[in-house]
DRENPA-985561 format. One record per residue (C-alpha): x, z, y; residue number from 1; residue in three letters. Coordinates in steps of 0.1 Angstrom, whole numbers, plus 5000, padded with zeros to 4 digits. Layout:
# DRENPA-985561
+------+------+------+-----+------+
|    X |    Z |    Y | seq | type |
+------+------+------+-----+------+
|    X |    Z |    Y | NUM |  ALA |
...
+------+------+------+-----+------+
This chain:
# DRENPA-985561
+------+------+------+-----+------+
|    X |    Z |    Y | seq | type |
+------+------+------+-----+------+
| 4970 | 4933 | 4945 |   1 |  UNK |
| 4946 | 4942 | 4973 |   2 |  UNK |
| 4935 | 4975 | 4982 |   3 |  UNK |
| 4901 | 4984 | 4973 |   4 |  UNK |
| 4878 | 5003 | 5003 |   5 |  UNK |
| 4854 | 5025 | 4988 |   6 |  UNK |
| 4836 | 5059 | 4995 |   7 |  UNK |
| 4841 | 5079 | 4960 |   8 |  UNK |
| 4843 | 5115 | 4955 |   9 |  UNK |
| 4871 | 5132 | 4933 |  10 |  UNK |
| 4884 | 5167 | 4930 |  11 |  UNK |
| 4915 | 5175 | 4939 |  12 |  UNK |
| 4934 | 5208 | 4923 |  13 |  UNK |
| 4965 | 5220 | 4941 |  14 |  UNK |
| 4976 | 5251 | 4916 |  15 |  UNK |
| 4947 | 5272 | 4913 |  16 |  UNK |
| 4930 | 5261 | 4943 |  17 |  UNK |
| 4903 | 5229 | 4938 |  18 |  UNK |
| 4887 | 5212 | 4955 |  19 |  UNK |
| 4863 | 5178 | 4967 |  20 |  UNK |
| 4879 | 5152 | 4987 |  21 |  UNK |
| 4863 | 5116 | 4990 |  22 |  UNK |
| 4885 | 5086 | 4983 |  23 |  UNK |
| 4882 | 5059 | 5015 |  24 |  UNK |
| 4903 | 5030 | 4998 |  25 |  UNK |
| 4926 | 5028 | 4969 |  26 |  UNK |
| 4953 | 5007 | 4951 |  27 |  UNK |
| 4987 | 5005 | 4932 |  28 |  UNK |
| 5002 | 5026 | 4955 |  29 |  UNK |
| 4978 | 5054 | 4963 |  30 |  UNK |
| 4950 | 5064 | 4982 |  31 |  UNK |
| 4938 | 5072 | 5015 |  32 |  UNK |
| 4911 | 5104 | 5017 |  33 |  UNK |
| 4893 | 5126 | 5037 |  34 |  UNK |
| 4885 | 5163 | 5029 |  35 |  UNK |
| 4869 | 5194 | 5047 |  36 |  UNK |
| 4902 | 5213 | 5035 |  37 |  UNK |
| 4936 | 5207 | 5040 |  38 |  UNK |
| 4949 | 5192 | 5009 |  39 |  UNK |
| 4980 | 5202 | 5018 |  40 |  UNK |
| 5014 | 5188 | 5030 |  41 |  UNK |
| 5038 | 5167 | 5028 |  42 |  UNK |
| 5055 | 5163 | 4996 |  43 |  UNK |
| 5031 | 5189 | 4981 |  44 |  UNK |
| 5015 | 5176 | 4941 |  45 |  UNK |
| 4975 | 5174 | 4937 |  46 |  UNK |
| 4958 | 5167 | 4907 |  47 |  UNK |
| 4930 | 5143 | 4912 |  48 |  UNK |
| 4904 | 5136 | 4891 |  49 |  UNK |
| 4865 | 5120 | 4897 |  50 |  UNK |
| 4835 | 5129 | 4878 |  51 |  UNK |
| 4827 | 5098 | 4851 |  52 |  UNK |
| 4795 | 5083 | 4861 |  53 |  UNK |
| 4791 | 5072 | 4826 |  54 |  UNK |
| 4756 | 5087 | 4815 |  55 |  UNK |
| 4762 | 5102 | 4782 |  56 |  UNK |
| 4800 | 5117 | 4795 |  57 |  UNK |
| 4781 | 5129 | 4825 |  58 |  UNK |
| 4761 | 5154 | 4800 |  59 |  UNK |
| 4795 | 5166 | 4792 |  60 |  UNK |
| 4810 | 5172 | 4824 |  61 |  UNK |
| 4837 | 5153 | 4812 |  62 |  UNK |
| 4861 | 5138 | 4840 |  63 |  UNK |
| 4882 | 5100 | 4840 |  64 |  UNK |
| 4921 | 5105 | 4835 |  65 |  UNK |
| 4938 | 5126 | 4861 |  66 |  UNK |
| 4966 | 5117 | 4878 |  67 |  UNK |
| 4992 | 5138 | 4897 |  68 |  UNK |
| 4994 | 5124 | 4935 |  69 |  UNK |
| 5020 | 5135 | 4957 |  70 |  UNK |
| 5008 | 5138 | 5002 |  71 |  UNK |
| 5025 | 5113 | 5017 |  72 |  UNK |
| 5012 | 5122 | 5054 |  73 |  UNK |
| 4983 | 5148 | 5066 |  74 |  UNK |
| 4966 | 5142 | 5099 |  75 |  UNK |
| 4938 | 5160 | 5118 |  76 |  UNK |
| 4903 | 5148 | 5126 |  77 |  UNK |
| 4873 | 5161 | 5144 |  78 |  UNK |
| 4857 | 5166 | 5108 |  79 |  UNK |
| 4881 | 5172 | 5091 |  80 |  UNK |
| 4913 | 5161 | 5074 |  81 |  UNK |
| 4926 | 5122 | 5061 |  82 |  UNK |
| 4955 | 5120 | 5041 |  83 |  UNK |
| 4981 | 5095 | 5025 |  84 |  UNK |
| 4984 | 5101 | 4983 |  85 |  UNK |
| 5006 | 5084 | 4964 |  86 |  UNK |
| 5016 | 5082 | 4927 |  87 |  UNK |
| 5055 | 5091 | 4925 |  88 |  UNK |
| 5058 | 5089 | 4886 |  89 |  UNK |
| 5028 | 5076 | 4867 |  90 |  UNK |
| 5039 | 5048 | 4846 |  91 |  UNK |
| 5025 | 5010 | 4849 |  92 |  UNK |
| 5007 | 5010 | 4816 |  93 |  UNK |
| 4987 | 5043 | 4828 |  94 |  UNK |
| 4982 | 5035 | 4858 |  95 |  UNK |
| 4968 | 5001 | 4852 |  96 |  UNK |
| 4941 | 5015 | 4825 |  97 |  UNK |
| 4933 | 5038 | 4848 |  98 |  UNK |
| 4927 | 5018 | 4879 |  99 |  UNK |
| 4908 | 4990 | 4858 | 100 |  UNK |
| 4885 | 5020 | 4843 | 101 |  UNK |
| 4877 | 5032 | 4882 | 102 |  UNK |
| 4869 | 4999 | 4891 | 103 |  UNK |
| 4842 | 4992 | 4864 | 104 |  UNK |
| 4827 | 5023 | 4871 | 105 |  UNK |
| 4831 | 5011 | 4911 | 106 |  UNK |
| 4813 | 4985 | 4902 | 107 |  UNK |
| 4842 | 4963 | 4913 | 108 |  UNK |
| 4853 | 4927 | 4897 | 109 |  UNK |
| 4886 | 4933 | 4885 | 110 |  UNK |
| 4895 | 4902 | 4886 | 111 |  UNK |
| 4893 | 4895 | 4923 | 112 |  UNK |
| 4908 | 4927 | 4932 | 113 |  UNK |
| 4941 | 4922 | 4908 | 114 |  UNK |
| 4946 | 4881 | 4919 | 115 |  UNK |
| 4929 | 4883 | 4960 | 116 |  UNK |
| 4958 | 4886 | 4987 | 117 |  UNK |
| 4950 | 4915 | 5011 | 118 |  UNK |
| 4947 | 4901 | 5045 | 119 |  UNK |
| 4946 | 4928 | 5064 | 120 |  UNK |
| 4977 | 4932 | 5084 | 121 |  UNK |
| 4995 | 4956 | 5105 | 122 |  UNK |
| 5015 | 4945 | 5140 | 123 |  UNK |
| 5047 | 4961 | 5137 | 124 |  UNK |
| 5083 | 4952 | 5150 | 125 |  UNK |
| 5112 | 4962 | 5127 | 126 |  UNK |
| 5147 | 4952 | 5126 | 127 |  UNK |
| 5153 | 4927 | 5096 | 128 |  UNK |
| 5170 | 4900 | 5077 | 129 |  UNK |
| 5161 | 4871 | 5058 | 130 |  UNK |
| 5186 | 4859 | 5029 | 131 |  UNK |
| 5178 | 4826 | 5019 | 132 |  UNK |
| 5195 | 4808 | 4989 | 133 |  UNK |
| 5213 | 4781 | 5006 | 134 |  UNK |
| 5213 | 4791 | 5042 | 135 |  UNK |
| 5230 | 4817 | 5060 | 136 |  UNK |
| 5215 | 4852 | 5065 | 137 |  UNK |
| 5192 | 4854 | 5095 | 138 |  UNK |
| 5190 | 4885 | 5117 | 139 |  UNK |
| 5154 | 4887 | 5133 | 140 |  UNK |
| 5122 | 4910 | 5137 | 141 |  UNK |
| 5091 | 4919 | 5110 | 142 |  UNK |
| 5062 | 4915 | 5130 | 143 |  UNK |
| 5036 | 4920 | 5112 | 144 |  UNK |
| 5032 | 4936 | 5071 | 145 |  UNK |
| 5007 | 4933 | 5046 | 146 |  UNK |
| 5007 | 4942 | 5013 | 147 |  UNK |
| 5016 | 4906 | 5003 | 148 |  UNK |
| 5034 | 4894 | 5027 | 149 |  UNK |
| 5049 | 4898 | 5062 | 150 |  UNK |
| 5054 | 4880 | 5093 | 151 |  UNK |
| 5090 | 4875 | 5102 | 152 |  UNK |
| 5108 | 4861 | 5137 | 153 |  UNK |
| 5138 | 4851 | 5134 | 154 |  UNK |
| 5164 | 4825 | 5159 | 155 |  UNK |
| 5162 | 4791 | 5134 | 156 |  UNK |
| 5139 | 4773 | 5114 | 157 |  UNK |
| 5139 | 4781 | 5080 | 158 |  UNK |
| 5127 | 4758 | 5052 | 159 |  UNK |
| 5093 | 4757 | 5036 | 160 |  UNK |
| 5090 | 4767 | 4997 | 161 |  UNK |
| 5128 | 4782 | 5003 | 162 |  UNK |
| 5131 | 4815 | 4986 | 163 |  UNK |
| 5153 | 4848 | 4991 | 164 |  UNK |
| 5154 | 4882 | 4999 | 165 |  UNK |
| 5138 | 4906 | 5029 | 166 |  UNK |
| 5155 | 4937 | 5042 | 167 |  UNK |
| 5138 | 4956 | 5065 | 168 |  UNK |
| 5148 | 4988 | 5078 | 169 |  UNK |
| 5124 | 5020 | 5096 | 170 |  UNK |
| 5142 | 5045 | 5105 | 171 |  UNK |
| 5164 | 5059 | 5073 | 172 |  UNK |
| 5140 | 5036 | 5050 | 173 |  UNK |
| 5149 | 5004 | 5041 | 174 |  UNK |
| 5126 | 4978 | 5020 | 175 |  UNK |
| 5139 | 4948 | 4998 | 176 |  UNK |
| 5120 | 4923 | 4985 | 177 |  UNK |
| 5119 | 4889 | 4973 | 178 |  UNK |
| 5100 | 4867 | 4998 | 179 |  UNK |
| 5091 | 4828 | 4993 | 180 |  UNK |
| 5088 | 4809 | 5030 | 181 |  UNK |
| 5050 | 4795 | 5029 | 182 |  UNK |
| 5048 | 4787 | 5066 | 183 |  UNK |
| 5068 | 4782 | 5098 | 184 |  UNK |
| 5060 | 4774 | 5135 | 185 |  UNK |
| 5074 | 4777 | 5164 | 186 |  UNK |
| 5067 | 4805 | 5188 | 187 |  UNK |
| 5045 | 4794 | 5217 | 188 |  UNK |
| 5051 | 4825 | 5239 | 189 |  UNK |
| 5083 | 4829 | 5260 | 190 |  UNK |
| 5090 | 4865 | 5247 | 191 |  UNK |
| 5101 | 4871 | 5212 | 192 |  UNK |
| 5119 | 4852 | 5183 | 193 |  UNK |
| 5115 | 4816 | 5189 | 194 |  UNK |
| 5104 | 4810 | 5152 | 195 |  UNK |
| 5079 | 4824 | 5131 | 196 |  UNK |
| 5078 | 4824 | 5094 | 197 |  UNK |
| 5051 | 4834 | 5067 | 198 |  UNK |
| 5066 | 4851 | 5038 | 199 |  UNK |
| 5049 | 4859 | 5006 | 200 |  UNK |
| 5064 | 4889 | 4982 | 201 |  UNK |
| 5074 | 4874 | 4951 | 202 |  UNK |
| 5062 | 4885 | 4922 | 203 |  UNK |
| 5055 | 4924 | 4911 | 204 |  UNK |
| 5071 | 4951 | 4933 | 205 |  UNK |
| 5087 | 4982 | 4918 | 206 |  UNK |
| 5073 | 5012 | 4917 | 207 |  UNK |
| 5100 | 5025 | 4946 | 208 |  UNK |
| 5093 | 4990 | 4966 | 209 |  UNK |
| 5057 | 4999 | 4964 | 210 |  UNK |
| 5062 | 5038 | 4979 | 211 |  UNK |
| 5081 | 5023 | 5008 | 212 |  UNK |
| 5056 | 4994 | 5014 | 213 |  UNK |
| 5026 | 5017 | 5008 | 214 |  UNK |
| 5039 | 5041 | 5029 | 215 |  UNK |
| 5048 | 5020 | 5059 | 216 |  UNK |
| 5012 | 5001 | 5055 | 217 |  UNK |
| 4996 | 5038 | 5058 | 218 |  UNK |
| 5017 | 5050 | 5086 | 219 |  UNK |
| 5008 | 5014 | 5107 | 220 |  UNK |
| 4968 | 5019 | 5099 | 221 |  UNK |
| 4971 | 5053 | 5115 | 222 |  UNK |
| 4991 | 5042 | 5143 | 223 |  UNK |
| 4976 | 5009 | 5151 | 224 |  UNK |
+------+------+------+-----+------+
């Protein structure tokens, strides 16, 4: 599942304190926002919440579901603050109505959001290894993440279609996943691995898998 850029405004409670922060793109994993006030730091719970544009709830002042977010990272800017939020312990069911209900009232197709790869990837070079069923483990570099796939260097050619498992490792992180090889090519450049393979992530990633990828993603955007 893509992540969805948007410009939304919510309202963020951090114990008795509240208040507005706007939403700049969200998914699965969390969101990315910006906000006058510090919304705190790291590791710190918010509740967010967005005012329903639904006419007839509107009257009410009634709100879509909260969720509790946790800051993943804070960072400065000439306006203001952005920050990383992610979901550490809403479960799937919840956070799937919820997600669907935001997009309708985003005015978003569901449908293209929950099946359309993201293809917006992040350069990166972290230590890794490719476990493919039938072939011996390959040692080699992640060079560039997405929240689909990855791009992955490694000394030998691996197989097209073969499937296995990632391990990538940033500093005292590490992220598994289950890849399938869906392209490889040789490396035309004299530095670097020799071969280069496109990996797609296999089917759903856990709710830990997904706070390690969404987290590494975030921290790459801010860097890059």
């Amino acid at each position: 599942m893509k992540r969805v850029a948007c410009h939304q405004r919510f309202q963020a409670t951090r114990g008795e304190q509240s208040f507005p922060v706007t939403v700049m793109d969200v998914g699965f994993g969390g969101f990315k926002v910006c906000s006058e006030e510090a919304p705190g730091e790291r590791g710190d719970l918010l509740h967010l919440r967005r005012l329903s544009t639904d006419f007839r709830r509107h009257l009410t002042g009634a709100y879509t579901t909260g969720l509790m977010v946790r800051v993943a990272w804070v960072k400065k800017t000439e306006d203001g603050f952005e920050a990383g939020l992610h979901l550490p312990q809403a479960p799937g069911s919840m956070r799937i109505s919820w997600f669907r209900e935001l997009l309708k009232e985003m005015g978003f197709d569901e449908k293209t959001v929950f099946t359309q790869r993201n293809n917006r990837r992040h350069r990166c070079r972290l230590p890794s290894e490719l476990a493919l069923k039938g072939s011996p483990d390959m040692e080699g570099m992640l060079l560039d993440l997405s929240s689909g796939g990855c791009l992955f260097g490694g000394a030998k050619a691996a197989t097209m279609g073969a499937e296995g498992l990632l391990s990538a490792r940033w500093g005292s992180k590490e992220l598994k996943v289950e890849v399938t090889v869906v392209g490889v090519r040789s490396n035309t450049h004299d530095e670097g691995p020799r071969w280069l393979h496109s990996l797609k992530f296999r089917g759903e990633l856990s709710k830990p898998q997904e706070q390690v990828l969404f987290k590494w993603l975030d921290e790459l955007a801010r860097n890059g």
